[in-house]
N, CA, C and O of each residue as an XYZ file, in Angstrom:
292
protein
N      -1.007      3.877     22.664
C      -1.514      4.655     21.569
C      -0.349      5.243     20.774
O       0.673      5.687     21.299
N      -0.552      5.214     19.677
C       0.564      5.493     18.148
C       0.576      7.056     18.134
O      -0.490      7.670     18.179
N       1.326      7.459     18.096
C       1.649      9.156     17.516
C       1.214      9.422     16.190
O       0.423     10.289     15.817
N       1.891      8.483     15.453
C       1.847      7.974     14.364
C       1.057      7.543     13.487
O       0.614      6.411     13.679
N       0.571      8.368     12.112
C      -0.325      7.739     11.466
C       0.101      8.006      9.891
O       0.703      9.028      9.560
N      -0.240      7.079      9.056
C       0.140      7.939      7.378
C      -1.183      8.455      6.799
O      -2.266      8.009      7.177
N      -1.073      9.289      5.987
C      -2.150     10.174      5.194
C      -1.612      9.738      3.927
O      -0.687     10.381      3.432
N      -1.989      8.924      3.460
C      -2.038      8.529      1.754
C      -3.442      9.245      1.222
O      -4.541      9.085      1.753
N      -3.083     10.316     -0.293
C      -3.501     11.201     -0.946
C      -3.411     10.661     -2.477
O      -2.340     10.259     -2.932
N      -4.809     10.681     -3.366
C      -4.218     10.419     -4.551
C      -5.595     10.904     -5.408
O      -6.737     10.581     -5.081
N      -5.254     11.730     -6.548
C      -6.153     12.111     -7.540
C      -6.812     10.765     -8.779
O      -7.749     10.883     -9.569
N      -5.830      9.455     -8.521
C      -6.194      8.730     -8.896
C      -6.032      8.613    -10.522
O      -6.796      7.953    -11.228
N      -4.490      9.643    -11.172
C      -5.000      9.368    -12.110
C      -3.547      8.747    -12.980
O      -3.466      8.798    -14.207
N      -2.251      8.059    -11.919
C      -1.706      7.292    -12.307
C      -2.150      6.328    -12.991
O      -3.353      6.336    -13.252
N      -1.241      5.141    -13.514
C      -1.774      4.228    -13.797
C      -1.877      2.988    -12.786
O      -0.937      2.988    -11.991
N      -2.774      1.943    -12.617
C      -3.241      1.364    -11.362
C      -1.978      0.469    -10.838
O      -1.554      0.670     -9.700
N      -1.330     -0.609    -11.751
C       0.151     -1.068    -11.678
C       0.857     -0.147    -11.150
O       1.510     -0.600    -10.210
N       1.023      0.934    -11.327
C       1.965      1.702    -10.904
C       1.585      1.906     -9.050
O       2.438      1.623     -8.209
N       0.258      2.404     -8.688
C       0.206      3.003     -7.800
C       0.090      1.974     -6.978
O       0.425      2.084     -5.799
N      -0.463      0.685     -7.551
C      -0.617     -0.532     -6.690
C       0.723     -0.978     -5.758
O       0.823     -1.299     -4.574
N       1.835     -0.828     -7.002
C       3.537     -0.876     -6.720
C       3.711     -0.031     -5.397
O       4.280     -0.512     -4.417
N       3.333      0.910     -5.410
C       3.560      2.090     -4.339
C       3.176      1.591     -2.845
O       3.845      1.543     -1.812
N       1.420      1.127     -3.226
C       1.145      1.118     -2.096
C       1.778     -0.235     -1.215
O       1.921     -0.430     -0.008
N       2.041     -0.957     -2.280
C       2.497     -2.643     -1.765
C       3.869     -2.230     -0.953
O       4.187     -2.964     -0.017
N       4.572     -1.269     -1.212
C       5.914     -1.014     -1.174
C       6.056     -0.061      0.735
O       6.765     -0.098      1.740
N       4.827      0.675      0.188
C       4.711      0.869      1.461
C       4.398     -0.133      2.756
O       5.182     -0.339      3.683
N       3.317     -0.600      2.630
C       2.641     -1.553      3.654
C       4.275     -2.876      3.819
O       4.302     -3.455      4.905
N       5.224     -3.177      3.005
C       6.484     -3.700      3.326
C       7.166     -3.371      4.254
O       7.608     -4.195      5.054
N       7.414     -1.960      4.340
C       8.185     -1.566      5.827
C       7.290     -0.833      6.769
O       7.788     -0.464      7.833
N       5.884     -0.542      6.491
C       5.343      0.192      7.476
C       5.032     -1.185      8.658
O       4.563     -2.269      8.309
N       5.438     -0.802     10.156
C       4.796     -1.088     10.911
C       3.253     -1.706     10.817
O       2.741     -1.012      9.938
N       2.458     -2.459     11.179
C       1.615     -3.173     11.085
C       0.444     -2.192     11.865
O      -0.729     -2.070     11.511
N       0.950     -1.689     12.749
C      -0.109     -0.872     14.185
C       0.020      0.452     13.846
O      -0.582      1.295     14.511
N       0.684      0.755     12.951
C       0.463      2.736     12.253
C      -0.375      2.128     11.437
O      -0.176      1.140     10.730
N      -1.746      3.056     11.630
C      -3.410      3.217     10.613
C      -2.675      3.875      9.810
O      -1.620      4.494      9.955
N      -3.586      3.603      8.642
C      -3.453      4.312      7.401
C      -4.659      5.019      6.985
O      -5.692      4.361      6.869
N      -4.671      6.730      6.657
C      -6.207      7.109      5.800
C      -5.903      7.245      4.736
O      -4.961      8.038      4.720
N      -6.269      6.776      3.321
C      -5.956      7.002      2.466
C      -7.328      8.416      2.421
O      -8.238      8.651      3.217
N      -6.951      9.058      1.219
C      -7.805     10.198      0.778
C      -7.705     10.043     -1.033
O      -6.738     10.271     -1.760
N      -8.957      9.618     -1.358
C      -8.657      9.813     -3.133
C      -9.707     10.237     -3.588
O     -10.600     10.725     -2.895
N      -9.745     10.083     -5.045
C     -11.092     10.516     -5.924
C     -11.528      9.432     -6.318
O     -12.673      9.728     -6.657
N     -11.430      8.639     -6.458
C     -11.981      7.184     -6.749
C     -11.856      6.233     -5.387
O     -10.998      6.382     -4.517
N     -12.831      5.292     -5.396
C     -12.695      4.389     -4.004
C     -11.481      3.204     -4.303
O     -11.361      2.286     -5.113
N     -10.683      3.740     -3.218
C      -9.344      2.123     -3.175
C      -9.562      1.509     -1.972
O     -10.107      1.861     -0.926
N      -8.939      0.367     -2.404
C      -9.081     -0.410     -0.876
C      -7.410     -0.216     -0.498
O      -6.468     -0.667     -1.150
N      -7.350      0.566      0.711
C      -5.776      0.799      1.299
C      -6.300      1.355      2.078
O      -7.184      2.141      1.738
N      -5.916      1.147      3.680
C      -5.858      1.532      5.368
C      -7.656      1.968      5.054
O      -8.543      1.330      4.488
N      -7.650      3.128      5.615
C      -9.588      3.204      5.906
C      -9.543      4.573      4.918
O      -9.110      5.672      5.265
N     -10.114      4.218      3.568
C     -10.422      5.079      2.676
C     -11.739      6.272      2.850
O     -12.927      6.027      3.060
N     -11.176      7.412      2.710
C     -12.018      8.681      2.381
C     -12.253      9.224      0.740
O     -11.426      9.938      0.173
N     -13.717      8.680      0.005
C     -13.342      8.986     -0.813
C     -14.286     10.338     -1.122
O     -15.478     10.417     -0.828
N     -13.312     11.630     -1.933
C     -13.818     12.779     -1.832
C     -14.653     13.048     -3.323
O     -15.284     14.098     -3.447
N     -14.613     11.844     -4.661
C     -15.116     12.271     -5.459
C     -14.026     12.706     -6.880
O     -12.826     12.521     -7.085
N     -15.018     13.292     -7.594
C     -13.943     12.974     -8.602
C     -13.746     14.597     -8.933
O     -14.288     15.187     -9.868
N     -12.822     15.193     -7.926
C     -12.984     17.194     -8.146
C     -11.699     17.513     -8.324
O     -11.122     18.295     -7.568
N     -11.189     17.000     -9.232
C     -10.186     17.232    -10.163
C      -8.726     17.360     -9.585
O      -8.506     17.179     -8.387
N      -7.555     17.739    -10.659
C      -5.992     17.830     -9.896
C      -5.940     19.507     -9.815
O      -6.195     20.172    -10.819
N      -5.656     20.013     -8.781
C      -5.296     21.501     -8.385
C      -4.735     21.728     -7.369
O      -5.279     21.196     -6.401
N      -3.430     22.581     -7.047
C      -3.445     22.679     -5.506
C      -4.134     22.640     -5.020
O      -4.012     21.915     -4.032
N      -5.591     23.397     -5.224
C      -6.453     23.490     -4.199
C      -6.960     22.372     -3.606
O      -7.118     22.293     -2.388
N      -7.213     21.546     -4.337
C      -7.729     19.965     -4.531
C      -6.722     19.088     -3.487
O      -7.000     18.344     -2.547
N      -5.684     19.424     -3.955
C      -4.139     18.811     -2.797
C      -4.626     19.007     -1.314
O      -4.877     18.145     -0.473
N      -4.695     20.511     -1.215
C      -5.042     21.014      0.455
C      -6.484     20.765      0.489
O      -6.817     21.684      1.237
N      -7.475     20.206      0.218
C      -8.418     19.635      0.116
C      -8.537     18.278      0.867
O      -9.050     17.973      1.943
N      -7.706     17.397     -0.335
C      -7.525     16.310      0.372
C      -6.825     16.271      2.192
O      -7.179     15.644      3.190
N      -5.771     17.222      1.947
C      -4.987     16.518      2.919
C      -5.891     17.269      4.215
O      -5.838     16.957      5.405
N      -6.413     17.944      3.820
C      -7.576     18.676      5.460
C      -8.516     17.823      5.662
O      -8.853     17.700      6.839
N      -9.288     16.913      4.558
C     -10.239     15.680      5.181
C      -9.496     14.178      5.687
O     -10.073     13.236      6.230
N      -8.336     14.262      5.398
C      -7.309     13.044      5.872
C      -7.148     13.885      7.666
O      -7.559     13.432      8.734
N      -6.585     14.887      7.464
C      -5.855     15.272      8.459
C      -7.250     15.222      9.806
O      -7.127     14.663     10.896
N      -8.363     15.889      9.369
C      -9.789     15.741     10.222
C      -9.639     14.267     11.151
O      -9.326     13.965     12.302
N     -10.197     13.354      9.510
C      -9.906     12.035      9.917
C      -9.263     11.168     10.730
O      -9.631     10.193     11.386
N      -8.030     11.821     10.527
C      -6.949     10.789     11.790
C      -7.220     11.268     13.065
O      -6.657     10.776     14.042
């Protein structure tokens, strides 16, 4: 069993090229057997998506996300 897990977070309101770049870039050096939760406002397909809706950019919204990722793993 992995220690190890990533929490990918996103309000979703980059542009999709861009974030696509990101995520491709990641999954390159990540290990194959570290899960991924993504957490966004729109549904992506990356590791096992939580999607929370579309409740805007705010800190609050930040620690939002990352407490239903963090549940999750």
């Amino acid at each position: 069993m992995n220690d190890i897990s990533v929490l990918y977070y996103t309000a979703n309101v980059a542009p999709e090229n861009f974030t696509r770049n990101i995520r491709n870039h990641l999954l390159s050096w990540l290990p194959k057997d570290i899960p991924i939760v993504s957490v966004s406002q729109k549904p992506i397909d990356f590791g096992h998506n939580v999607c929370v809706g579309e409740i805007g950019q705010s800190i609050y919204n930040i620690y939002i996300q990352i407490l239903v990722g963090a549940k999750k793993i």
